[in-house]
N, C-alpha and C positions, 0 to 999 in steps of 0.2 A: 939102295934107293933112299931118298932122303924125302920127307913130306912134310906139308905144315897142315893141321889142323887148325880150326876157327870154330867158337862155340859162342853166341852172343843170345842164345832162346830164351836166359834167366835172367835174373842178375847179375850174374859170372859174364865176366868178358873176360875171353880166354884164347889163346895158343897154345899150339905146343908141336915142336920138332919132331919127327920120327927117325933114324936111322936103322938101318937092320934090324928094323922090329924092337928097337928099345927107342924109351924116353929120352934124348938128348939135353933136354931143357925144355920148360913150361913157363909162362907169366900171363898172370891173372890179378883181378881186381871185381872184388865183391860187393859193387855201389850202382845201386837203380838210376837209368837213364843217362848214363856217361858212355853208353857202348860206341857211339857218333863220335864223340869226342876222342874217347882214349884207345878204340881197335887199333887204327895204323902206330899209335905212340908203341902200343903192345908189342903189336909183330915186331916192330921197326929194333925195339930195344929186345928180343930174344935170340933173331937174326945175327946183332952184332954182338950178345954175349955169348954167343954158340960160333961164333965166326963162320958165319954161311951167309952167304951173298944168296937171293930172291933170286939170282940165276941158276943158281944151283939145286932147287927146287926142282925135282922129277914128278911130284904129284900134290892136287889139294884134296884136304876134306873138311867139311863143313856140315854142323850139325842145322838139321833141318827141321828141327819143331818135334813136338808141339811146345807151344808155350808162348813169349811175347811176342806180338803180330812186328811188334816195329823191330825188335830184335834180332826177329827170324829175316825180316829183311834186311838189316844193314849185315848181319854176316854173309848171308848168302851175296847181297850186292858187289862186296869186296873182295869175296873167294874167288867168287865167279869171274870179276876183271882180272883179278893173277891169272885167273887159266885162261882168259882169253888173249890174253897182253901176251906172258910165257908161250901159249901154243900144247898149257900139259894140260891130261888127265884129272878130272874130277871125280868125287864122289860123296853121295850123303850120306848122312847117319843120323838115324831118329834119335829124339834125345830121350825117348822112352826103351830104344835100345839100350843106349848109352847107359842110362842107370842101370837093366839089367848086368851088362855086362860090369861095371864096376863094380855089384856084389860079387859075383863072380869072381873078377881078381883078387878082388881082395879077402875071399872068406873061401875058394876052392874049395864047393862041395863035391861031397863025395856020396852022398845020398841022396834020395831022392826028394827035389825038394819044388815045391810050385811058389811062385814071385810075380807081383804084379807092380809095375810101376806104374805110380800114379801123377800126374801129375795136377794142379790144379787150374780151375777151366774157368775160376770164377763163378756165382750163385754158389750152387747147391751142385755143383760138377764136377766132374774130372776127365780127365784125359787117362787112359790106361789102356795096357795089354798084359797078355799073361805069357810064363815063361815059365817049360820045365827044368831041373836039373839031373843027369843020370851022367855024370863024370864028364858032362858037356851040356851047355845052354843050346836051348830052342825054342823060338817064340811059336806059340803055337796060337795065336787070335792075330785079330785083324786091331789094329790100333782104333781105337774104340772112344768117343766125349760119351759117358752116360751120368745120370743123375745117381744121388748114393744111395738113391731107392734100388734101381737097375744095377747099380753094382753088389750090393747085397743078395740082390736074388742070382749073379751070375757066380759068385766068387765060393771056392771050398772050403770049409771050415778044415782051419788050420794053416790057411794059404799066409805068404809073408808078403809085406807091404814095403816098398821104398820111395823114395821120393817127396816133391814139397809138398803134396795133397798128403802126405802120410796124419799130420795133426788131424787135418779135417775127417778122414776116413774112422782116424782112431775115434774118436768122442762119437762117428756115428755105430759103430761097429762094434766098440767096447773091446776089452784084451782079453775075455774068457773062452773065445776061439780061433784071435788071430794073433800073428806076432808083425812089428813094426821096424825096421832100420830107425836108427837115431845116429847123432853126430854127424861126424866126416865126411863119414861113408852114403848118409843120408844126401847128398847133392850132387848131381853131374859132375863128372870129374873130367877135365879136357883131356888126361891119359887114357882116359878110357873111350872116346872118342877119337881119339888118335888112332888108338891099337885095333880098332874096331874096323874104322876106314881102309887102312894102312893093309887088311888085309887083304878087303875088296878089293885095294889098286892089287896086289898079289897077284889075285886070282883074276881078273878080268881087266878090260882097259877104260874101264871106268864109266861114268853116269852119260847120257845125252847130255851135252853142256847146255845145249839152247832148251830144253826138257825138263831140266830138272827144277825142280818147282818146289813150296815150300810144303812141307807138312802141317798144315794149318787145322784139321779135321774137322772141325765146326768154324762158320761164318763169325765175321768179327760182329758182334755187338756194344756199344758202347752201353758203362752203368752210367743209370741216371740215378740221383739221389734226390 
């Protein structure tokens, strides 16, 4: 089975190929407010360097928030026409999933470990959920906007932190009882979103297409200055 992934919730405008459960190829660009502009150039240009024709596509996924309200729509708007143009199978994936699971790949705990991805909501907010590790991930909260008052009174000393809100959390939270993702590893990674998806098509035949909606979890607001 062959899939394309779609990630536009950040600043990352991303794809990426699946095949038998491996990464075939991925192309991204890491620039605010070009996701309109540069999605189709993306897919268009990973398609013909993977030599796979958009018909040959068995399944999409599309990361569905939280994060930018306009971003979250133009991926989902363009996934959504592949599956409905094609006639395949959809599915989403949180992109507060999405991070947990790229700790994950790329650090395979083997101990017990709790992970909250956070993402940032804007003010004095975040977007997060929590994740345990015991030789396999499991979200065990509800995707959650709280203020970092409310996340302080929720979170266990000693819990780790990934994602963009990770700055914001650290300065309020301090590092004498928490530890923080940095670098690379610190962003959504469209692999991991791929891998993620790619199972669900696996295991079931995929989201409601006309249903599936975005992960928006708080009402948009706009900042006024």
């Amino acid at each position: 089975m062959i899939s394309l992934a779609i990630d536009t919730c950040s600043t990352i405008c991303a794809a990426a190929l699946v095949k038998d459960n491996n990464i075939i190829g991925e192309f991204f660009i890491d620039i605010k407010n070009y996701h309109d502009e540069k999605l189709m150039e993306i897919v268009d240009s990973l398609l013909q360097s993977c030599k796979i024709s958009i018909d040959n596509i068995d399944g999409y996924i599309v990361a569905i928030g939280p994060g930018s309200f306009t971003g979250i729509r133009i991926g989902m708007s363009v996934t959504k026409g592949f599956a409905i143009a094609k006639g395949k199978p959809i599915v989403g994936v949180s992109s507060l999933d999405g991070l947990a699971w790229n700790f994950f790949y790329n650090y395979r705990c083997n101990r017990k470990e709790i992970l909250y991805s956070v993402i940032d909501a804007q003010r004095d907010e975040v977007f997060c959920s929590k994740y345990v590790f015991d030789d396999q991930i499991k979200r065990v909260s509800d995707y959650k906007c709280l203020s970092l008052l409310e996340l302080k009174d929720h979170v266990e000393i000693s819990a780790l932190f990934i994602g963009s809100a990770v700055e914001k959390v650290k300065t309020y939270l301090g590092t004498s009882n928490y530890s923080y993702v940095t670098g690379i590893n610190n962003k959504n990674d469209i692999s991991s979103i791929a891998l993620l998806g790619y199972s669900k098509l696996l295991n079931f035949d995929g989201d409601d297409l006309h249903n599936l909606e975005p992960l928006y979890i708080k009402d948009f607001k706009p900042l006024i200055n």
